[in-house]
Backbone as JSON, one array per atom type, in Angstrom:
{
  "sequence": "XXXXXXXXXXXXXXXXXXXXXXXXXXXXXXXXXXXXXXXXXXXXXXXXXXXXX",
  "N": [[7.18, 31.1, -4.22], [9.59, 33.06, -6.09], [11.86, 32.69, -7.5], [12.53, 29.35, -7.34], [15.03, 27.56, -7.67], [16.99, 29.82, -6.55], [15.98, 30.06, -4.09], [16.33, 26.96, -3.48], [19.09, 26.82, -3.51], [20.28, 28.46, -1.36], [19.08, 27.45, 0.87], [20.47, 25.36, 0.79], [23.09, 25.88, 1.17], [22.43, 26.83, 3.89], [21.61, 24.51, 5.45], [22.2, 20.92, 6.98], [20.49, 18.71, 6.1], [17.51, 17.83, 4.29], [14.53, 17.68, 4.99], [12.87, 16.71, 3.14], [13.63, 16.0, -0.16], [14.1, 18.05, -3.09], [11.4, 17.84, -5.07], [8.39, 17.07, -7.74], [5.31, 18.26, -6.94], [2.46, 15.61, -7.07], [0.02, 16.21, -7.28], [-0.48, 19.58, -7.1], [1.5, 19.61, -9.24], [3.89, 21.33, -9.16], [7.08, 22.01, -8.17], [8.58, 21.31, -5.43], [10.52, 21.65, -1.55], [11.22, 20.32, 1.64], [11.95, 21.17, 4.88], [13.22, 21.05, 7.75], [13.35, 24.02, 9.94], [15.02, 25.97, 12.49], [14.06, 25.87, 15.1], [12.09, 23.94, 14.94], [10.09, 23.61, 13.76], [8.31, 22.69, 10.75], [8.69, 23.03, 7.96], [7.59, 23.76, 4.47], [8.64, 24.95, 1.14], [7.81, 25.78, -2.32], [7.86, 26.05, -5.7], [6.07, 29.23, -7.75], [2.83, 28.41, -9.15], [1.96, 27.96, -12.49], [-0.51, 30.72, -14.15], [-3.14, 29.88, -15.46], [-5.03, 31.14, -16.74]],
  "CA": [[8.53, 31.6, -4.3], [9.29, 33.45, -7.89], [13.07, 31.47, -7.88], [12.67, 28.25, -6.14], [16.4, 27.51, -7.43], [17.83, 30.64, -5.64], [15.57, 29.44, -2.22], [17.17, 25.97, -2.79], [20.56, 26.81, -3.53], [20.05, 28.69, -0.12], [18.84, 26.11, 1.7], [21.42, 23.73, 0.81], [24.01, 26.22, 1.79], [22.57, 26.63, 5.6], [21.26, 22.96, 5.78], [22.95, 19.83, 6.55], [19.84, 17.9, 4.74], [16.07, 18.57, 4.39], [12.91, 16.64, 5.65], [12.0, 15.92, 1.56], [14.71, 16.43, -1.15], [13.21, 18.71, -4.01], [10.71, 16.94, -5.71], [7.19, 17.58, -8.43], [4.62, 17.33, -6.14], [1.72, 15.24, -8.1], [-0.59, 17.52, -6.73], [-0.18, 20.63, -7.6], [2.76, 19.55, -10.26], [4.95, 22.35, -8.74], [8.3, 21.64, -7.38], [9.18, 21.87, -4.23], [10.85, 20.89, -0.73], [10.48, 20.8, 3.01], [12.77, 21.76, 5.95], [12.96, 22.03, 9.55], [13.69, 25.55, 10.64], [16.29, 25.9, 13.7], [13.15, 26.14, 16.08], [11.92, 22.25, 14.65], [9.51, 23.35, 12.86], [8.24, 21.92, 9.24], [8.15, 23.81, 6.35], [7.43, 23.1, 3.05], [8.77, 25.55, 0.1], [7.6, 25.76, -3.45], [7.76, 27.08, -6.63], [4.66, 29.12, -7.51], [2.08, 27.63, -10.15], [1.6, 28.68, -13.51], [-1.38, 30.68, -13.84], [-3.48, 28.84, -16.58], [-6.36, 31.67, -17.09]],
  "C": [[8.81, 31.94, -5.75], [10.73, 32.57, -7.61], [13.16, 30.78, -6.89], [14.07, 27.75, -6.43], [17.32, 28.54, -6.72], [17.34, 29.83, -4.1], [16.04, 27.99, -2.04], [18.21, 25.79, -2.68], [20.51, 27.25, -1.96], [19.68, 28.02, 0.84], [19.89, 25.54, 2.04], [22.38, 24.02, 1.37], [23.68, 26.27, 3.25], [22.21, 25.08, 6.55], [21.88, 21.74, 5.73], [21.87, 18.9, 5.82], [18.0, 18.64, 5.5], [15.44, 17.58, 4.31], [12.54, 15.93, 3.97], [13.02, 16.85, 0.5], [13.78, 17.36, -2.15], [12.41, 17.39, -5.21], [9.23, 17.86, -6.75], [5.72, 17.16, -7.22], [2.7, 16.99, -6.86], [0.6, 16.02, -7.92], [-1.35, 18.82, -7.57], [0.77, 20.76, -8.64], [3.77, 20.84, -10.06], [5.79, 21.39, -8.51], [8.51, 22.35, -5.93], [9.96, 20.87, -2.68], [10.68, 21.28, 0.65], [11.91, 20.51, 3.94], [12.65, 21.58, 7.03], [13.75, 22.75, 10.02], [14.79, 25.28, 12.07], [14.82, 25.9, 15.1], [12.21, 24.57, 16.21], [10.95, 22.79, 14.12], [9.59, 23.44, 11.13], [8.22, 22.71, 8.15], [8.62, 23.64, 5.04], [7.83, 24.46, 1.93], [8.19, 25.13, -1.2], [7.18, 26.64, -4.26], [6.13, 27.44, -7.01], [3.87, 28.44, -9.02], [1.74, 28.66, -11.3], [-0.06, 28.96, -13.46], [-1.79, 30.06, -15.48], [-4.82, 30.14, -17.19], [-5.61, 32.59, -18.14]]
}
């Protein structure tokens, strides 16, 4: 996602809460958070990764 603060401001406005609050995930050290869609399923957002090359 190039602005993961626009896709979570958006979120927050159609969502009463989300499966995993925004978080770094140790991982990949991105940020990001996860959802369930009006259909139940899971999905995970996040910002994309700096490239390093």
């Amino acid at each position: 996602m190039d602005d993961f603060e626009i896709a979570l401001k958006r979120a927050r406005a159609l969502l009463a809460r989300f499966e995993e609050e925004s978080h770094v995930n140790p991982n990949t050290q991105t940020r990001e958070f996860s959802l369930r869609e009006p259909d139940g399923y899971y999905v995970t957002i996040n910002e994309s990764a700096e490239d390093d090359a």
